[in-house]
C-alpha positions as CSV (number, residue, x, y, z in Angstrom):
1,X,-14.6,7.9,-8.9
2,X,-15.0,6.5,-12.4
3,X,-13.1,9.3,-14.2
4,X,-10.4,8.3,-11.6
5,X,-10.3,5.0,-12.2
6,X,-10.2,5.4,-16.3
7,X,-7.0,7.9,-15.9
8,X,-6.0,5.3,-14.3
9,X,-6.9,2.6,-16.3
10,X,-5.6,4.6,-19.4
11,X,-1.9,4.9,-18.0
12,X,-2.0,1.1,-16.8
13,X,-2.5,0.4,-20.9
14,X,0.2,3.0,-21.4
15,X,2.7,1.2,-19.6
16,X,1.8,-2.3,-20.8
17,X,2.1,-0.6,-24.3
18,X,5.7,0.7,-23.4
19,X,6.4,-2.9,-23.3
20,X,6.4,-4.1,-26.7
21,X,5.7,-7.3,-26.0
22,X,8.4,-8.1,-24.1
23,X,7.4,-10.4,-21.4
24,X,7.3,-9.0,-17.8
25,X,5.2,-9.8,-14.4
26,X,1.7,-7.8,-14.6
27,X,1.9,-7.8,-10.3
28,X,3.9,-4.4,-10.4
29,X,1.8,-2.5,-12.8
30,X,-1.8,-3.7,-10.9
31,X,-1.0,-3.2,-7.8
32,X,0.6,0.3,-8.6
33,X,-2.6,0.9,-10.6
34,X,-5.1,-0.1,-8.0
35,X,-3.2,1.5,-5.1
36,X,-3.3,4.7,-7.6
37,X,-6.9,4.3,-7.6
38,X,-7.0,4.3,-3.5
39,X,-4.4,7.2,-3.0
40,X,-7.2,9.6,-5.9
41,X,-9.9,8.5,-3.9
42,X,-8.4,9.4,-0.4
43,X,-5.7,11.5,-1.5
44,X,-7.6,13.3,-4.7
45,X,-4.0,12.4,-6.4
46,X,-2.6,9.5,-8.4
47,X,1.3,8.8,-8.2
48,X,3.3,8.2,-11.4
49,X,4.4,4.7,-12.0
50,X,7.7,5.6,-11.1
51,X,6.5,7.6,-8.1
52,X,9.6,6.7,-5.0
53,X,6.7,7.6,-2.3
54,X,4.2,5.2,-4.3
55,X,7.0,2.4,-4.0
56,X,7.6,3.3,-0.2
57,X,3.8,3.5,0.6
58,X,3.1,0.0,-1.3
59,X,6.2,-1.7,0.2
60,X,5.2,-0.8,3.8
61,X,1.5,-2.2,3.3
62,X,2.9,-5.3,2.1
63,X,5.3,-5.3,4.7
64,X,2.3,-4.7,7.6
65,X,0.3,-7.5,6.0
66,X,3.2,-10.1,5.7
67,X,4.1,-9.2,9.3
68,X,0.7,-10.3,10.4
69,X,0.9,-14.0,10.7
70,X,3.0,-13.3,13.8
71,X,0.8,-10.9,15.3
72,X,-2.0,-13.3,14.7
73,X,0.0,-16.3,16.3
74,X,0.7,-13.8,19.1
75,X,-3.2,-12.8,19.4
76,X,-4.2,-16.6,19.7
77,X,-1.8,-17.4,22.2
78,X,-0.2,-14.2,23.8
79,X,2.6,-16.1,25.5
80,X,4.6,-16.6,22.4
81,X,5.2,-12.9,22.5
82,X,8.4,-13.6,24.7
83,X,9.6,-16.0,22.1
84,X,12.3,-13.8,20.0
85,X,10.7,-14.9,16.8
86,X,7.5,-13.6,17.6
87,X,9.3,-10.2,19.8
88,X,10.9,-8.9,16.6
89,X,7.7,-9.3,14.1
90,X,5.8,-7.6,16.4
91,X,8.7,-4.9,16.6
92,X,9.0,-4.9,13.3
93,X,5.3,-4.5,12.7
94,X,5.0,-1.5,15.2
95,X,7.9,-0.1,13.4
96,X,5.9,-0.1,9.9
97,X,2.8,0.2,11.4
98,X,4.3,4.0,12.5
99,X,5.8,4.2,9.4
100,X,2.2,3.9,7.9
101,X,0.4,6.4,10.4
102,X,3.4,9.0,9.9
103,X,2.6,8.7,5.8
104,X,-1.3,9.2,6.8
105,X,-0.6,12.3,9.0
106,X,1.0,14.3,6.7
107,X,-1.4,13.6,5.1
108,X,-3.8,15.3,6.6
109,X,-1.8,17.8,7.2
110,X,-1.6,18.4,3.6
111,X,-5.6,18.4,3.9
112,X,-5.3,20.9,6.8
113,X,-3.1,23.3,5.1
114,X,-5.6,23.2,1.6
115,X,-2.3,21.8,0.1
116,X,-4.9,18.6,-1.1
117,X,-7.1,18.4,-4.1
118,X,-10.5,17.3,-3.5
119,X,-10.8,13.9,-1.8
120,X,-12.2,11.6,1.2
121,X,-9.9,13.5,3.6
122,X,-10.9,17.2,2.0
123,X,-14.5,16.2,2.4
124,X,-13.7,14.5,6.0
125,X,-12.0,17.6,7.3
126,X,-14.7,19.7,6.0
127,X,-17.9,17.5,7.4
128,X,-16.6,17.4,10.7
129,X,-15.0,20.9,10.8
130,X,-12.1,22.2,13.1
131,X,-12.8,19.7,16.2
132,X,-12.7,16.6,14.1
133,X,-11.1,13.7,15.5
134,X,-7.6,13.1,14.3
135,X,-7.6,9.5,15.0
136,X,-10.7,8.8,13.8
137,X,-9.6,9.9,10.7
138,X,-6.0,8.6,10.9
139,X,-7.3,4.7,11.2
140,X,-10.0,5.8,8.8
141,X,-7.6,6.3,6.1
142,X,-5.3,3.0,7.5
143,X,-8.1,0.7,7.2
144,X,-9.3,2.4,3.7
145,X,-5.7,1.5,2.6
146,X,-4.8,-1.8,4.2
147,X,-8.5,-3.1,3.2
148,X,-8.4,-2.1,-0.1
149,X,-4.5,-2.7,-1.0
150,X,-5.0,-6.7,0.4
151,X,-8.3,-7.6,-0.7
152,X,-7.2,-5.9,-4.5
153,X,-3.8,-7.2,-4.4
154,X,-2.5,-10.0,-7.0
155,X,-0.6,-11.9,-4.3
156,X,-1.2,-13.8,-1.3
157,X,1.3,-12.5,0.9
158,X,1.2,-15.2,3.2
159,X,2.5,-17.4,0.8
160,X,4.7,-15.2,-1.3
161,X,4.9,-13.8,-4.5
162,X,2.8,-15.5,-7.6
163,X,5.3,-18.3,-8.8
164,X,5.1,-16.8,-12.1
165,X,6.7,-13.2,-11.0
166,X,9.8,-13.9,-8.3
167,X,12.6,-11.5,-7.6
168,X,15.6,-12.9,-9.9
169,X,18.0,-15.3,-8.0
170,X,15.7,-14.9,-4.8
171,X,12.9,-17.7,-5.0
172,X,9.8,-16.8,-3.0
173,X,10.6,-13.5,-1.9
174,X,7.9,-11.1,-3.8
175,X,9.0,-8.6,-6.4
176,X,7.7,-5.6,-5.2
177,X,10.2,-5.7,-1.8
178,X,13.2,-6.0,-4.3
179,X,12.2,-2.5,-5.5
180,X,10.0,-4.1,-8.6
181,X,12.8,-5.2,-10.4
182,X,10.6,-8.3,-12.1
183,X,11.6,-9.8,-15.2
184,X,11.1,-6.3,-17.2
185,X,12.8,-7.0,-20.3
């Protein structure tokens, strides 16, 4: 894990180098490092910067956790489900939650099929051998993510993006969801 973490670490000061100086918001580059360091833990692979499936994955988990002020409202009080507000966030959030489980399986597929490098979901398929539980696993590897992206993010995304680092012209709306175009220069 810590050689995984200094690769890691050493492209982070890579790209802040590429900078020159030139001022830019550090949310992008952190939260693409520390979900690199999740995906070579569980994935045994780190995504380039640039990385189009890194940018999908890390737009869907913010997407799942912004959507879950409605689901809590909707947990509290499970009437307000038939309020339309409330119906399409919790639409919304199945769609990306399924988004999120589709990414997982294939996945484990990948694992399946020895098409993965050693990591959490090598060594998972290997402990519990040829009758291991799929969805064990699958919300296994959800949580892993979803814990680890939130709690490591640089963001509340309840609030929305740090003040310092909003998408150009769109106040409030994070960076990341506008494809991580963020004051880069």
């Amino acid at each position: 894990m810590e050689t995984r973490i200094q690769v890691e670490v050493e492209n982070l000061l890579e790209s802040i180098r590429k900078l020159n100086g030139n001022a830019t918001c550090a949310d992008q580059l952190i939260t693409r490092s520390v979900s690199n360091v999740i995906a070579g833990i569980v994935l045994g692979k780190r995504y380039d910067h640039s990385s189009p499936e890194l940018s999908d994955l890390i737009e869907k988990l913010h997407e799942f956790v912004s959507l879950s002020r409605d689901r809590l409202a909707v947990d509290f009080l499970p009437i307000m489900r038939f309020l339309p507000k409330y119906r399409s966030g919790i639409k919304e959030s199945i769609r990306v939650h399924d988004a999120i489980l589709e990414h997982m399986n294939s996945k484990i597929d990948a694992g399946l099929q020895g098409e993965l490098p050693e990591s959490f979901i090598t060594h998972f398929l290997e402990m519990e051998g040829p009758d291991f539980d799929r969805d064990q696993l699958l919300f296994t590897l959800r949580d892993l993510y979803l814990y680890s992206w939130n709690r490591n993010n640089s963001f509340d995304p309840t609030v929305g993006a740090n003040p310092s680092c909003q998408s150009p012209g769109n106040p409030g709306k994070a960076p990341h969801r506008d494809r991580f175009r963020c004051s880069e220069g």
